[in-house]
C-alpha positions as CSV (number, residue, x, y, z in Angstrom):
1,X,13.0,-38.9,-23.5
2,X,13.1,-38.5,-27.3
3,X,14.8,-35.4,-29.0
4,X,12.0,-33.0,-28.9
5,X,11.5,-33.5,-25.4
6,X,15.3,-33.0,-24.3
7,X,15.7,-29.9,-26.5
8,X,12.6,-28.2,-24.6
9,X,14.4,-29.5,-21.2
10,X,17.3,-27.6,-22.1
11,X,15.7,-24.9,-23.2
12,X,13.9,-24.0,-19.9
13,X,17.4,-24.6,-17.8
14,X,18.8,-22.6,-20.6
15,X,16.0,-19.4,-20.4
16,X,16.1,-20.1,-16.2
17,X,19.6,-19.6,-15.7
18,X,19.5,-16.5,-18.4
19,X,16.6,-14.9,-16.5
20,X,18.4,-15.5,-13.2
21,X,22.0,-13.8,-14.5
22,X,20.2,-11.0,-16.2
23,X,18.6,-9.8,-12.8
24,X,21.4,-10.1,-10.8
25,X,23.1,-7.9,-13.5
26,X,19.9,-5.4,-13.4
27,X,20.5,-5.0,-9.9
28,X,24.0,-5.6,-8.6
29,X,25.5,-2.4,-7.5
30,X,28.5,-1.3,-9.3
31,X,30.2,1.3,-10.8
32,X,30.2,-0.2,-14.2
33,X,25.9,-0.2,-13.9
34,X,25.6,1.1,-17.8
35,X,27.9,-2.4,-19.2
36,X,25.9,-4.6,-16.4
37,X,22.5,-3.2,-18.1
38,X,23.8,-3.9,-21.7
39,X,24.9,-8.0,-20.7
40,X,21.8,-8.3,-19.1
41,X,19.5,-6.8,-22.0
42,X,22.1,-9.4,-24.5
43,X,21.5,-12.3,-22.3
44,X,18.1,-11.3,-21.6
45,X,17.0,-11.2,-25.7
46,X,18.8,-14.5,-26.0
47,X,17.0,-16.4,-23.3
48,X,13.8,-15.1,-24.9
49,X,14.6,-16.4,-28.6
50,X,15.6,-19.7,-26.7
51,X,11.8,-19.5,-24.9
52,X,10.1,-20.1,-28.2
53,X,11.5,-23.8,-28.0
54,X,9.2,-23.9,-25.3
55,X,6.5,-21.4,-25.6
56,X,6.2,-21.4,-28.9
57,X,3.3,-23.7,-29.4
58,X,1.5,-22.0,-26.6
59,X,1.6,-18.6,-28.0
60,X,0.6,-19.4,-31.4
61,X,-2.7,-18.6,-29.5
62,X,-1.1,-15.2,-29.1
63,X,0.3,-15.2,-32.4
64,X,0.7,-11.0,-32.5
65,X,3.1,-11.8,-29.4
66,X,4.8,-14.5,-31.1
67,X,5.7,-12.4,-33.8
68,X,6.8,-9.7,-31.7
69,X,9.5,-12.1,-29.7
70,X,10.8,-13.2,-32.7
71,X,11.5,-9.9,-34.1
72,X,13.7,-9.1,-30.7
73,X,16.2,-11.1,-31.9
74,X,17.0,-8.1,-34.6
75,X,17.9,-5.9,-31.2
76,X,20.9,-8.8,-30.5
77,X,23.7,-8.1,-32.4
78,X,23.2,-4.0,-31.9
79,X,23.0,-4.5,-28.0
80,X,26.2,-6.9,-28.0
81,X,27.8,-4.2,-29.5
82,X,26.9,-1.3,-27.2
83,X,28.1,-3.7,-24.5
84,X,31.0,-4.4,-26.0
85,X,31.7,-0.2,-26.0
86,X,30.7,0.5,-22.7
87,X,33.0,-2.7,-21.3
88,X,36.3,-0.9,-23.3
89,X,35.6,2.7,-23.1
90,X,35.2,4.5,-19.7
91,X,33.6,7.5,-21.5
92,X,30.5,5.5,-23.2
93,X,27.1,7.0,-22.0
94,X,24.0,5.7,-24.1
95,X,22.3,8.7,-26.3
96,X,19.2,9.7,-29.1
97,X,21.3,8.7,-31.9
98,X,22.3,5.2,-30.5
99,X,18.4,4.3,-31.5
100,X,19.4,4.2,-34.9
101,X,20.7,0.2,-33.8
102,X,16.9,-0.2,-33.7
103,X,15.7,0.7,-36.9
104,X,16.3,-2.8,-38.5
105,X,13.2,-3.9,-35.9
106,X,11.4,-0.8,-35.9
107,X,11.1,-1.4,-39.8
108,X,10.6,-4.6,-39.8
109,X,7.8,-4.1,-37.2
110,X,6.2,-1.3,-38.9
111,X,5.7,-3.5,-42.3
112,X,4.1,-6.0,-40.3
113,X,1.3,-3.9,-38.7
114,X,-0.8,-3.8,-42.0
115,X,0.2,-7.0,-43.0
116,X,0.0,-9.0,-40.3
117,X,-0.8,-7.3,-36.5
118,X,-3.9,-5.7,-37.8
119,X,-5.7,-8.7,-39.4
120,X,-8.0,-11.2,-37.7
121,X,-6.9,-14.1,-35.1
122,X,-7.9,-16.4,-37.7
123,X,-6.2,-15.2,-40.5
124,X,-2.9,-14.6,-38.6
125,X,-2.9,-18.3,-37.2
126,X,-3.1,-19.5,-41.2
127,X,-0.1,-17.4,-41.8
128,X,1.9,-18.8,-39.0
129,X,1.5,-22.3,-40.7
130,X,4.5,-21.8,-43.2
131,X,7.1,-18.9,-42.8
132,X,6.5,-18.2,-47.0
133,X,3.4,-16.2,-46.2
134,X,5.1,-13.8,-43.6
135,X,8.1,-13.2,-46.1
136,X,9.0,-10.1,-43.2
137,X,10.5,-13.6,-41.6
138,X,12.6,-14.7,-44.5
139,X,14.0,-11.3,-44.6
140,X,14.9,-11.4,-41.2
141,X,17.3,-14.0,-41.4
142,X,19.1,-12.0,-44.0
143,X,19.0,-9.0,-42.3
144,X,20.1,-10.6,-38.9
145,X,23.0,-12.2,-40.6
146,X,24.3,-9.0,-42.4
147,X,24.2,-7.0,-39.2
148,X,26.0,-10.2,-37.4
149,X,28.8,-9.5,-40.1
150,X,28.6,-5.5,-39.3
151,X,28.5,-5.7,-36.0
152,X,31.4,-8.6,-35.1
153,X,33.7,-6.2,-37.4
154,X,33.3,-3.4,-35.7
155,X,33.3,-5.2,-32.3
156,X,36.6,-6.1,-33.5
157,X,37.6,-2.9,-34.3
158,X,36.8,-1.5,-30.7
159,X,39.0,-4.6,-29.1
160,X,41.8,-3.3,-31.7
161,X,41.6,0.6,-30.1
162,X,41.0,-0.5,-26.8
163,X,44.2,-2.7,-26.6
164,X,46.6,-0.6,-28.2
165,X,45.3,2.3,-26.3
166,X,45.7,0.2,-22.9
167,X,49.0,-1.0,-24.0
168,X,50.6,3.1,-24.2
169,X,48.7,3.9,-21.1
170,X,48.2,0.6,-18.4
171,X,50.7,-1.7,-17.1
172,X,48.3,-4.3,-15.7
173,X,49.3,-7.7,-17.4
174,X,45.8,-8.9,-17.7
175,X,43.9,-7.1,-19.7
176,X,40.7,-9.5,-19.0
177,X,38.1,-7.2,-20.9
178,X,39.7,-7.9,-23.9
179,X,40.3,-11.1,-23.3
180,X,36.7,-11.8,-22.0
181,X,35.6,-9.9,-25.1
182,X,37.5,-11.6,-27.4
183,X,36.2,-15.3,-26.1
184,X,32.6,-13.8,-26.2
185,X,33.1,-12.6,-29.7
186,X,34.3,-16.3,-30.7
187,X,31.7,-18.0,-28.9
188,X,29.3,-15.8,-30.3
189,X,30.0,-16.4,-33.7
190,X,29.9,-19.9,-33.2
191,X,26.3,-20.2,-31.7
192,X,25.4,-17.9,-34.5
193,X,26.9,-20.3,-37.2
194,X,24.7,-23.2,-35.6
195,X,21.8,-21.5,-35.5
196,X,22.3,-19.4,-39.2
197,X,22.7,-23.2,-40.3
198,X,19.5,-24.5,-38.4
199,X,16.8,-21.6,-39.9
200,X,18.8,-22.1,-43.8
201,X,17.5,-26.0,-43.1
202,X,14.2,-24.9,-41.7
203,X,13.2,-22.7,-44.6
204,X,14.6,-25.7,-46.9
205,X,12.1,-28.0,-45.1
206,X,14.9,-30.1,-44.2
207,X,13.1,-30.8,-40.5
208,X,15.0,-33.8,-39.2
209,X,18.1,-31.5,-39.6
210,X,16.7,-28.9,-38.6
211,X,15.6,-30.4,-35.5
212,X,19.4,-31.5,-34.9
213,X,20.8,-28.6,-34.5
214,X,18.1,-27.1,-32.4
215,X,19.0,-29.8,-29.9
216,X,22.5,-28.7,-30.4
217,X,21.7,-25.2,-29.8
218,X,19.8,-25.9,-26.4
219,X,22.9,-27.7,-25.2
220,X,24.9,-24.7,-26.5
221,X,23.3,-22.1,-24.8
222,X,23.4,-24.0,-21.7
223,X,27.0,-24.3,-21.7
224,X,27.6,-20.4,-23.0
225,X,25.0,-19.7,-20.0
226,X,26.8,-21.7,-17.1
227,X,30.2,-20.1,-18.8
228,X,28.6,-16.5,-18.1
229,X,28.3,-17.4,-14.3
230,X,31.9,-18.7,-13.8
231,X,33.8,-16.2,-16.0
232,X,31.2,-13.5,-13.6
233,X,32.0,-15.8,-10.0
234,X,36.4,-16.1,-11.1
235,X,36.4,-13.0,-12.5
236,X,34.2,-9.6,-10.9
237,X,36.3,-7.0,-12.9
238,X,35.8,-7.6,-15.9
239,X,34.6,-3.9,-17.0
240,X,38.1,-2.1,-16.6
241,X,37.6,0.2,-19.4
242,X,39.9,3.0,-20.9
243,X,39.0,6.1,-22.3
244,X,38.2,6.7,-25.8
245,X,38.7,10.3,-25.4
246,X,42.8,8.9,-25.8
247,X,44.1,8.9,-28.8
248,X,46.5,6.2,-29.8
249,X,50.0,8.0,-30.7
250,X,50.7,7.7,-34.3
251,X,54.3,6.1,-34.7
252,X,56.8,8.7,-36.3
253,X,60.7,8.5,-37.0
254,X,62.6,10.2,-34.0
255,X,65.6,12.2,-34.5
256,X,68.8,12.8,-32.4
257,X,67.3,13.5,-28.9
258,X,67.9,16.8,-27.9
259,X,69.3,17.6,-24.0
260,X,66.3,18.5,-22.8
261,X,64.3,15.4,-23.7
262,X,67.6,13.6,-22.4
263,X,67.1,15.3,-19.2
264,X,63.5,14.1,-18.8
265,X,64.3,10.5,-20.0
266,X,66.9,10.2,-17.3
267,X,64.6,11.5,-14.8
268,X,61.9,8.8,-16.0
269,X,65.0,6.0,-15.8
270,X,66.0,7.3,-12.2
271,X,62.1,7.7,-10.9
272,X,61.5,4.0,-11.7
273,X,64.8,2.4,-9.8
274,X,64.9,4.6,-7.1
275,X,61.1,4.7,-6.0
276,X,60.2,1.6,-8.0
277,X,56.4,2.8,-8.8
278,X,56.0,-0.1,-11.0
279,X,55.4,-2.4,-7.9
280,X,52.1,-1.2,-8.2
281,X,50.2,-3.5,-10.0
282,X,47.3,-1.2,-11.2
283,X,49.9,1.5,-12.3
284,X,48.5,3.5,-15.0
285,X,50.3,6.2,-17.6
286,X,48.4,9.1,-15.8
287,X,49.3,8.2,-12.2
288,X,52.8,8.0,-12.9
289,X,52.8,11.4,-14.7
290,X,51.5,12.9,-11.6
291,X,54.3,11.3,-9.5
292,X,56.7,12.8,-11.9
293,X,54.8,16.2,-12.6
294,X,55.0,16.1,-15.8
295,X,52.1,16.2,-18.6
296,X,50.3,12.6,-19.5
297,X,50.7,13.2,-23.1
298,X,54.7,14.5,-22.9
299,X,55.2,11.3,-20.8
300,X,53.6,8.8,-22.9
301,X,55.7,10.8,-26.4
302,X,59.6,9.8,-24.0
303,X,58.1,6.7,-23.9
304,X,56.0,5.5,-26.8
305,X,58.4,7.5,-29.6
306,X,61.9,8.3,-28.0
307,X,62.0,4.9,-26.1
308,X,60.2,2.9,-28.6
309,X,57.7,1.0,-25.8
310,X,54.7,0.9,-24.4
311,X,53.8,1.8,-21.4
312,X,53.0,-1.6,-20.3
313,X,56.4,-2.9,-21.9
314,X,58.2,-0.3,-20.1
315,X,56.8,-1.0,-16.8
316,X,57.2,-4.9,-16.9
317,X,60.9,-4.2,-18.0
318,X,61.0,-3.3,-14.7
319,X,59.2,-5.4,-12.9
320,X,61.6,-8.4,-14.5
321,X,64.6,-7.0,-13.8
322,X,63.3,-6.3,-10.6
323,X,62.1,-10.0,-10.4
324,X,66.1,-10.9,-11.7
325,X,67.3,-9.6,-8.5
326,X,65.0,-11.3,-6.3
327,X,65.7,-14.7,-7.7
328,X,69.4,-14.2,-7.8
329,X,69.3,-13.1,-4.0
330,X,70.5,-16.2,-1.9
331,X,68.0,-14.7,0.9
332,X,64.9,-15.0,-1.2
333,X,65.8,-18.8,-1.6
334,X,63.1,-19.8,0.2
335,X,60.5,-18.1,-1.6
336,X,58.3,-19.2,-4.2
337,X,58.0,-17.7,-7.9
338,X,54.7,-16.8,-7.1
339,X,55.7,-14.8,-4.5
340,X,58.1,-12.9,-6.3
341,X,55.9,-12.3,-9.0
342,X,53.2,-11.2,-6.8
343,X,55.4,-8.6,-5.0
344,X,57.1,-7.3,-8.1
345,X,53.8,-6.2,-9.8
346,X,52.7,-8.9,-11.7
347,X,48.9,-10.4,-10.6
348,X,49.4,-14.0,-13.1
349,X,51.7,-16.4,-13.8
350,X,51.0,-16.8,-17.3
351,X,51.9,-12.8,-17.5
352,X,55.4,-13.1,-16.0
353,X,56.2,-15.9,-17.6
354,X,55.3,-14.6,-21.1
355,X,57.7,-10.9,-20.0
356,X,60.4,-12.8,-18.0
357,X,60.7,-15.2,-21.3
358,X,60.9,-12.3,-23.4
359,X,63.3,-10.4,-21.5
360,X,65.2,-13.3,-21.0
361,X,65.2,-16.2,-23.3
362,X,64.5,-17.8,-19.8
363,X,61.7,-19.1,-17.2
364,X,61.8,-17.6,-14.2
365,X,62.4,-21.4,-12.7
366,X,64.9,-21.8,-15.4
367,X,66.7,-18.8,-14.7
368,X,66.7,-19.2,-10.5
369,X,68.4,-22.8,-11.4
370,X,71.0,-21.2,-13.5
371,X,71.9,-18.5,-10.7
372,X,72.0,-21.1,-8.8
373,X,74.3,-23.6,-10.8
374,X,76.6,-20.8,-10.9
375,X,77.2,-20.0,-7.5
């Protein structure tokens, strides 16, 4: 099988696995239907820019349709980014003005109708021989590359709001849409590199090269594709997003606490030892404002300004002190870490690891040996 003939292989288990993935997203039914729609469309548009390594020779007979497909690709980087709103914030609903992501394609596509759509079959195929007479093409890679810049920074940008407003307001270690976001955003930038790098060698008429790094980009694809499916099959959350309607609290010096905010703080401090909320691993900011009946916002001001945390600090404090006295206890010997971390809130090792170290200097292993030593 020579290198032509293993790129197109790819390519078609590449597009197959894309087209199955997207319709399970297009119909699964969840709650988070409007970030499902948004992965699939993304996935969707890549699996059809990866079809041309494929189809393309078959719909030069088609070459209106050819043209079309390859403009998608300009709807890419705006449709990452609307996914990557509507996985962080609860509140996203697609609107009119959101078309404006389109115009790059609409544009493009409307210079093309005189030019190119509306002249004969023959005279289209003759243009399709050498990218230089449909220069709408050449611009394309420069527009798809400046809105690849745009985009990725203000992806970015959302994952820098989102975490800091989850960190004042959820106490769940594992914040896996950011983290899922964050690996997509790499990855993402990395395919686009390879394939950037492939078209600059194309228009150059470097072709051997060129053709490298196609076959580099078929096995790339299939590996982000197969990735999809497992990070979808290990993790089936991956939407938890908060709402943007929050407003991250802007960090102020605090004077002497008067009695009255004393009062409250002590309340908070008694709340979480006596009734221990934070054994509730999905704990949020607004549910334990409810338990205490006080207001959201003069709960997370006691503890974001006048104890210096967030929210999720705060709560793991607890749930590693908490964790302290279980593996102290000579009658929770016989349980494992994992247990203990399990039933003290925590839902990852990694996560308790990371507080308990901070809290303590210590593993939790570490620190169950010391207790131990010193008995």
């Amino acid at each position: 099988m020579n290198g032509i003939d293993l790129i197109r292989v790819l390519a078609v288990v590449a597009v197959t696995v894309s087209l199955i993935l997207g319709i399970f997203l297009f119909t699964v039914s969840t709650r988070h239907k409007l970030g499902n729609v948004l992965l699939a469309a993304f996935i969707l548009i890549n699996g059809l820019d990866l079809s041309m390594l494929f189809l393309g020779q078959w719909l030069q007979q088609y070459p209106g349709a050819l043209v079309l497909l390859i403009t998608v690709s300009l709807l890419n980087n705006p449709v990452f980014y609307l996914y990557a709103r509507s996985a962080c914030d609860s509140d996203f609903r697609l609107r009119l003005v959101h078309l404006w992501h389109a115009v790059p394609f609409i544009l493009i596509n409307v210079e093309l109708i005189p030019r190119f759509y509306l002249v004969e079959h023959g005279e289209k195929l003759d243009m399709l021989e050498s990218y230089a007479s449909i220069p709408e093409l050449g611009w394309m890679i420069v527009i798809g590359n400046l809105q690849f810049v745009y985009y990725i920074t203000a992806i970015f940008l959302v994952l820098k709001k989102y975490r800091k407003l989850y960190r004042e307001n959820y106490a769940d270690p594992a914040i896996i849409t950011y983290r899922w976001l964050f690996q997509l955003v790499l990855v993402d930038t990395v395919a686009h590199s390879i394939v950037l790098a492939k078209d600059l060698l194309k228009l150059g008429n470097w072709g051997s090269w060129s053709n490298s790094l196609q076959l580099l980009v078929g096995i790339n694809a299939v590996f982000i594709l197969c990735w999809f499916v497992f990070k979808a099959l290990y993790n089936p959350d991956l939407f938890r997003g908060v709402s943007f309607h929050l407003e991250p609290l802007r960090r102020q010096a605090v004077t002497a606490i008067d009695e009255q905010t004393q009062e409250k703080i002590d309340l908070l401090k008694t709340y979480m030892l006596e009734r221990e909320p934070f054994l509730d691993p999905a704990l949020t900011i607004q549910q334990l404002a409810r338990q205490l009946k006080i207001p959201m916002k003069e709960l997370s001001v006691l503890i974001n300004l006048h104890l210096g945390q967030h929210f999720f600090d705060f709560v793991n404090g607890y749930r590693v002190r908490k964790a302290m006295e279980l593996l102290r206890d000579d009658q929770q010997r016989e349980r494992t870490v994992q247990e203990i971390f399990y039933e003290v809130g925590f839902n990852s090792k990694s996560s308790f690891n990371t507080a308990f170290k901070k809290l303590t200097n210590l593993t939790p292993r570490q620190y169950r040996n010391s207790a131990e030593a010193v008995d």
